[in-house]
C-alpha positions as CSV (number, residue, x, y, z in Angstrom):
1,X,20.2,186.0,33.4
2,X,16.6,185.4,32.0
3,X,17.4,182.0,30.7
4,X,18.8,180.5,33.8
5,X,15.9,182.1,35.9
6,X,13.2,180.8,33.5
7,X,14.6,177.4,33.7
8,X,14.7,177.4,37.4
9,X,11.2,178.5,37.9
10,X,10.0,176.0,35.0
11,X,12.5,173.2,37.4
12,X,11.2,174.8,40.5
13,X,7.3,174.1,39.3
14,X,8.2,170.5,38.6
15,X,7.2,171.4,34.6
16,X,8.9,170.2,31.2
17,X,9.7,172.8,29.2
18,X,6.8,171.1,26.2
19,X,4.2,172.1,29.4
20,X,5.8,175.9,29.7
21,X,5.8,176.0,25.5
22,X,1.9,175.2,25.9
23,X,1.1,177.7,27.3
24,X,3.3,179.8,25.4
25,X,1.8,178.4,22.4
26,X,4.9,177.5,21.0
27,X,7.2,174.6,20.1
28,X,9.2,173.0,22.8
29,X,12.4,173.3,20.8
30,X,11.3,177.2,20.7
31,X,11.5,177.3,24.5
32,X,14.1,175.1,24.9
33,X,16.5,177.9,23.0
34,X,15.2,180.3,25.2
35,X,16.4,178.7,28.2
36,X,20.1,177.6,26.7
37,X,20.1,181.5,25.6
38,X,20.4,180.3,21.8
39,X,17.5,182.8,20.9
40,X,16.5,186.2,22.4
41,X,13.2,186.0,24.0
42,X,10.3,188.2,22.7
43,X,8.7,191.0,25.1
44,X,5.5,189.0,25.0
45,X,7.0,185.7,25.8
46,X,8.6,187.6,28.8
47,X,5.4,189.4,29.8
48,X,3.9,185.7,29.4
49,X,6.1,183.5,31.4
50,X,6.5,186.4,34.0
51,X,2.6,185.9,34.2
52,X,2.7,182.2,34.5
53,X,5.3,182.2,37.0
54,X,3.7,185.0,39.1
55,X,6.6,186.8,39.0
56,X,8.4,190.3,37.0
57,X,9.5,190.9,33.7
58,X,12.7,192.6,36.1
59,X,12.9,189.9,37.9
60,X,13.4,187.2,34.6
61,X,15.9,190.0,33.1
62,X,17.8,189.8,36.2
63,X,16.8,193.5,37.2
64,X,15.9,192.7,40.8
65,X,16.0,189.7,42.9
66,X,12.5,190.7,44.2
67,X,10.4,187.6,43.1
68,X,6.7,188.4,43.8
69,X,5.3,190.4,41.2
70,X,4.6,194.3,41.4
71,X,1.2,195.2,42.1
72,X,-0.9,196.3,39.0
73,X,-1.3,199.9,38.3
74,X,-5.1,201.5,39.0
């Protein structure tokens, strides 16, 4: 579920996936297998592109279908 929902917000933001593996400091080939589910993606590249995205980590995984982010704790 995460790589079809990182690709559509990546498509959604009009991005290539070299501009989303900027920011994720890491190789555009890296991010590419992310999003064809060829390599499991890290918590902190999941924490990361949730982040960028303004979105949840539950919401990449699949968890919820909630798409704003929670709100941070105090």
């Amino acid at each position: 579920m995460a790589y079809q929902r990182i690709r559509d917000l990546r498509e959604d933001s009009d991005l290539s996936q070299a501009e989303v593996a900027k920011v994720l400091n890491c190789y555009q080939q890296t991010y590419s297998a992310y999003e064809l589910g060829q390599r499991v993606i890290p918590p902190e590249v999941l924490i990361a592109l949730a982040q960028f995205h303004g979105t949840s980590v539950d919401y990449l995984l699949g968890l919820t279908n909630v798409q704003e982010p929670y709100p941070r704790a105090k």
